[in-house]
PyMOL CGO cylinders between C-alpha atoms (Angstrom):
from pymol import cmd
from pymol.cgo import CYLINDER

trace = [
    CYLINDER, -10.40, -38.16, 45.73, -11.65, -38.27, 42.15, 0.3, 1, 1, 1, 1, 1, 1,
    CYLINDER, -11.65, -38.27, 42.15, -10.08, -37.90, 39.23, 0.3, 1, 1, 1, 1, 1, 1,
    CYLINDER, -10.08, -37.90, 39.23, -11.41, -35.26, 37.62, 0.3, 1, 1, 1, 1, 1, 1,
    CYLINDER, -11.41, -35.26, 37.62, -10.59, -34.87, 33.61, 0.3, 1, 1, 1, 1, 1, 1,
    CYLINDER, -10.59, -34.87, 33.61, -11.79, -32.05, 30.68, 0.3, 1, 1, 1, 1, 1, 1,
    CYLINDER, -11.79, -32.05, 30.68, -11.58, -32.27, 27.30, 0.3, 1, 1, 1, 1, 1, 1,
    CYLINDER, -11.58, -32.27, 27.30, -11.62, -30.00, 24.58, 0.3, 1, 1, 1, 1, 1, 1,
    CYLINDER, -11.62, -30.00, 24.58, -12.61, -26.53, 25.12, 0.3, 1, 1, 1, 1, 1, 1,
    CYLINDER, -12.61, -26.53, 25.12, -13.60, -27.26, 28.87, 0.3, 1, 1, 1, 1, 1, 1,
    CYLINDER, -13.60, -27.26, 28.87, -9.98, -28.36, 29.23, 0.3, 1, 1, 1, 1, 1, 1,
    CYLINDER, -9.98, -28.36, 29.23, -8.78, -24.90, 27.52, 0.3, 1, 1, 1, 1, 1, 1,
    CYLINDER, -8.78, -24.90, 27.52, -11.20, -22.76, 30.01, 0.3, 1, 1, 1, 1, 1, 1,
    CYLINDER, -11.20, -22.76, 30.01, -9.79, -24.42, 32.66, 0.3, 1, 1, 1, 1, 1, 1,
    CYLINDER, -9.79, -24.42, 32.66, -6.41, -24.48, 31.93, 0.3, 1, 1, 1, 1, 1, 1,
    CYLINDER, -6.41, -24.48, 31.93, -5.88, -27.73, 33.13, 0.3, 1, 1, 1, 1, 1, 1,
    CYLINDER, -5.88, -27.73, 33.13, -6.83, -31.61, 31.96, 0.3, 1, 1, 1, 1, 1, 1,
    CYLINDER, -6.83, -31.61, 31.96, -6.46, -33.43, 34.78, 0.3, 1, 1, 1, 1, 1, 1,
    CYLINDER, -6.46, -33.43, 34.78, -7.03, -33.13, 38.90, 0.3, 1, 1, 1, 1, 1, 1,
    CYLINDER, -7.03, -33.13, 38.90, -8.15, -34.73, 41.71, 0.3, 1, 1, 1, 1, 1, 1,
    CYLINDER, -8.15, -34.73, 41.71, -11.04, -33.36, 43.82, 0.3, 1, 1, 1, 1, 1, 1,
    CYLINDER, -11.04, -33.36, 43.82, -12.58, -34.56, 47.13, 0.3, 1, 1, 1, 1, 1, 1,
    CYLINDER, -12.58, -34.56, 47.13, -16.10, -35.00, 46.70, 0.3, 1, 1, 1, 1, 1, 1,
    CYLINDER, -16.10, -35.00, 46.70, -18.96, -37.57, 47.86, 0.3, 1, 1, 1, 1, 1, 1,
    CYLINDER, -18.96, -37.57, 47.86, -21.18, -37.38, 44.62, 0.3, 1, 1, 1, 1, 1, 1,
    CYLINDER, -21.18, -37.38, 44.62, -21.24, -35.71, 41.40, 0.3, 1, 1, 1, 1, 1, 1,
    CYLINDER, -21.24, -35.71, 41.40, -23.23, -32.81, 42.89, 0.3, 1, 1, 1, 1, 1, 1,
    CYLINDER, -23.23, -32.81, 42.89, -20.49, -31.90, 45.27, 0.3, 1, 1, 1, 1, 1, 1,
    CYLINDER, -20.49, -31.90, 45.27, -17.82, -32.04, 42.79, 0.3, 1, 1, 1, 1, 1, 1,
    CYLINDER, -17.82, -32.04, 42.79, -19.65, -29.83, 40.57, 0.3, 1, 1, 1, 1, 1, 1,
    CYLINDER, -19.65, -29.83, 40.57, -20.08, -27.61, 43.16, 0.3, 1, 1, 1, 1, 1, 1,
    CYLINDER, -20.08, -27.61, 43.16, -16.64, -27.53, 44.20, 0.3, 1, 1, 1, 1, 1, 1,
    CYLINDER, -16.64, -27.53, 44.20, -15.43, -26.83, 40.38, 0.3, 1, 1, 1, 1, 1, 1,
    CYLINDER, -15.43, -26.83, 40.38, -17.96, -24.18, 39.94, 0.3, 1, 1, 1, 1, 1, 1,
    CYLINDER, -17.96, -24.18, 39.94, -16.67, -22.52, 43.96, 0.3, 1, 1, 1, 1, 1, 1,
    CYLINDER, -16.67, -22.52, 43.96, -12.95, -22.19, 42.27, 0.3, 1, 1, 1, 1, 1, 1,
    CYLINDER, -12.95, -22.19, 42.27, -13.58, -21.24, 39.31, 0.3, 1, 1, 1, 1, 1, 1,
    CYLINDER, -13.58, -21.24, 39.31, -17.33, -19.85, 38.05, 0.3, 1, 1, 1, 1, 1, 1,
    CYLINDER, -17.33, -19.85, 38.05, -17.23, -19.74, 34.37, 0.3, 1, 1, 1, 1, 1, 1,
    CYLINDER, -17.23, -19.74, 34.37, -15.98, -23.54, 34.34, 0.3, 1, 1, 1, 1, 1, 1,
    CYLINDER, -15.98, -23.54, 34.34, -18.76, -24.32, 36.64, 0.3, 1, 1, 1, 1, 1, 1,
    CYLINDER, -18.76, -24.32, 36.64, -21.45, -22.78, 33.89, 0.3, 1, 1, 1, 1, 1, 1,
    CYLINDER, -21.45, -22.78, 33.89, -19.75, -24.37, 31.12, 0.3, 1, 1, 1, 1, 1, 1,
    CYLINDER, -19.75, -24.37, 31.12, -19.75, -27.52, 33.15, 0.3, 1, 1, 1, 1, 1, 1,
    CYLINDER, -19.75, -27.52, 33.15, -24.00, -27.31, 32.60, 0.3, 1, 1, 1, 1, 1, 1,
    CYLINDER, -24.00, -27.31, 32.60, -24.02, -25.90, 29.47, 0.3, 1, 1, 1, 1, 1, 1,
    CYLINDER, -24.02, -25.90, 29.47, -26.38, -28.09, 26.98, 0.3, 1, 1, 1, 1, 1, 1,
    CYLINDER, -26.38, -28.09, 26.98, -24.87, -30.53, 25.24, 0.3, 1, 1, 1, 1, 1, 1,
    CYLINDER, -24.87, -30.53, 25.24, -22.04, -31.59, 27.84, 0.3, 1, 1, 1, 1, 1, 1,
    CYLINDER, -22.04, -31.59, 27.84, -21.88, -34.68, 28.95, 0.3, 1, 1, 1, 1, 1, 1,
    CYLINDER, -21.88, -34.68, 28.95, -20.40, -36.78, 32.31, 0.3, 1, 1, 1, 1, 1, 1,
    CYLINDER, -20.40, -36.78, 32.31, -19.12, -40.30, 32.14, 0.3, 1, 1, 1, 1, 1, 1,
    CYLINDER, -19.12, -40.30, 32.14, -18.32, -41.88, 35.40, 0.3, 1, 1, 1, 1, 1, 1,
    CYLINDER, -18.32, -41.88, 35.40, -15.59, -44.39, 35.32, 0.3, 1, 1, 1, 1, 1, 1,
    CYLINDER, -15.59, -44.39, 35.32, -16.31, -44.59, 30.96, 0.3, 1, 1, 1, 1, 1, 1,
    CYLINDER, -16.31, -44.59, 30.96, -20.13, -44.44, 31.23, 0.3, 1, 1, 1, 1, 1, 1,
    CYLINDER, -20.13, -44.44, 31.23, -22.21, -42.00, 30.23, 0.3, 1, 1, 1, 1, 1, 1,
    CYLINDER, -22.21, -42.00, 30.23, -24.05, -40.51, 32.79, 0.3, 1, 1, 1, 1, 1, 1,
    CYLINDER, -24.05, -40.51, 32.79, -27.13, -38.21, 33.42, 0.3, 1, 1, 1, 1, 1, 1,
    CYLINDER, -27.13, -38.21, 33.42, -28.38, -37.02, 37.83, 0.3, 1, 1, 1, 1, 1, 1,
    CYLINDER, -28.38, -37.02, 37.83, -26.17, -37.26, 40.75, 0.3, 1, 1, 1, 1, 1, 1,
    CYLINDER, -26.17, -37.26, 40.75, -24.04, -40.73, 41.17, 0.3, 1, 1, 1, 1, 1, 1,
    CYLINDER, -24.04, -40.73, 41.17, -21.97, -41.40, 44.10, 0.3, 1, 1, 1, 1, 1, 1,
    CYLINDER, -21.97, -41.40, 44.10, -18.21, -41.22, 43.65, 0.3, 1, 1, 1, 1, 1, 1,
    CYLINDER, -18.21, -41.22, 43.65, -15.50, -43.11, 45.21, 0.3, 1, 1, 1, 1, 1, 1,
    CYLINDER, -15.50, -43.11, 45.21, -11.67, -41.96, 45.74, 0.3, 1, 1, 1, 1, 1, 1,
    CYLINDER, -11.67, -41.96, 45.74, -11.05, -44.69, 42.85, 0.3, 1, 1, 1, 1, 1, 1,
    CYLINDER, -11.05, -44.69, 42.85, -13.94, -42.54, 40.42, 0.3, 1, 1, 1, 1, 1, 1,
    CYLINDER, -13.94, -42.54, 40.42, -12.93, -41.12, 37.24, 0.3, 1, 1, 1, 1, 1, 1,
    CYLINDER, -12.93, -41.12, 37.24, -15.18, -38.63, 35.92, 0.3, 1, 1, 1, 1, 1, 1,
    CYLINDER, -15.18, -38.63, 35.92, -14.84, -37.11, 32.88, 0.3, 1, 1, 1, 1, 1, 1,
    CYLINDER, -14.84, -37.11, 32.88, -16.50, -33.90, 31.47, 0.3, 1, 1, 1, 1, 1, 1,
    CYLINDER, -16.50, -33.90, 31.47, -16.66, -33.85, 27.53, 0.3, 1, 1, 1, 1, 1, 1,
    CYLINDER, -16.66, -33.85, 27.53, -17.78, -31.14, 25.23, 0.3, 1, 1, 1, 1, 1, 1,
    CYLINDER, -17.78, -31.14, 25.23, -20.62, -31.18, 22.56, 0.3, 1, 1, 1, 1, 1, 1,
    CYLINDER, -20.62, -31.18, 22.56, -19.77, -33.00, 19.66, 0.3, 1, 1, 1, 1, 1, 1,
    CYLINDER, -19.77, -33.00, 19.66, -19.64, -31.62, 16.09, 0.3, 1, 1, 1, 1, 1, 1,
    CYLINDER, -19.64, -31.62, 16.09, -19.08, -33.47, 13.01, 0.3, 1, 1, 1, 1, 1, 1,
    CYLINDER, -19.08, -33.47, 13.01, -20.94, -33.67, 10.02, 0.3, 1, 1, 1, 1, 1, 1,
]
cmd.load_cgo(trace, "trace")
């Protein structure tokens, strides 16, 4: 299973931070967040949010591992 964490205001939608989830690649895992809960899966693709897999950013479909970490983080803003 992967670890699955949110930060930010994905992590308030949710209600949670941090939770493992059985999935082969990045698609399924999406796909499983956005079957439980359908808001978080649209926020999930919402520009400007990014993916890093084990601390990389990442853009497509990756294959995870039950060792993956995948993070979802929120736009930025600063200025």
């Amino acid at each position: 299973m992967a670890k699955v964490l949110l930060f930010g205001r994905l992590a308030d939608q949710a209600g949670w931070r941090q939770r493992e989830v059985d999935a082969s690649d990045l698609a399924t895992l999406r796909a499983s967040l956005a079957d439980t809960d359908p808001a978080l899966g649209e926020a999930l693709v919402a520009a400007g949010v990014q993916v890093a897999v084990d601390k990389t950013i990442v853009r497509g479909d990756i294959a995870l591992t039950a060792a993956t970490e995948v993070a979802f983080l929120p736009p930025m803003s600063g200025g």
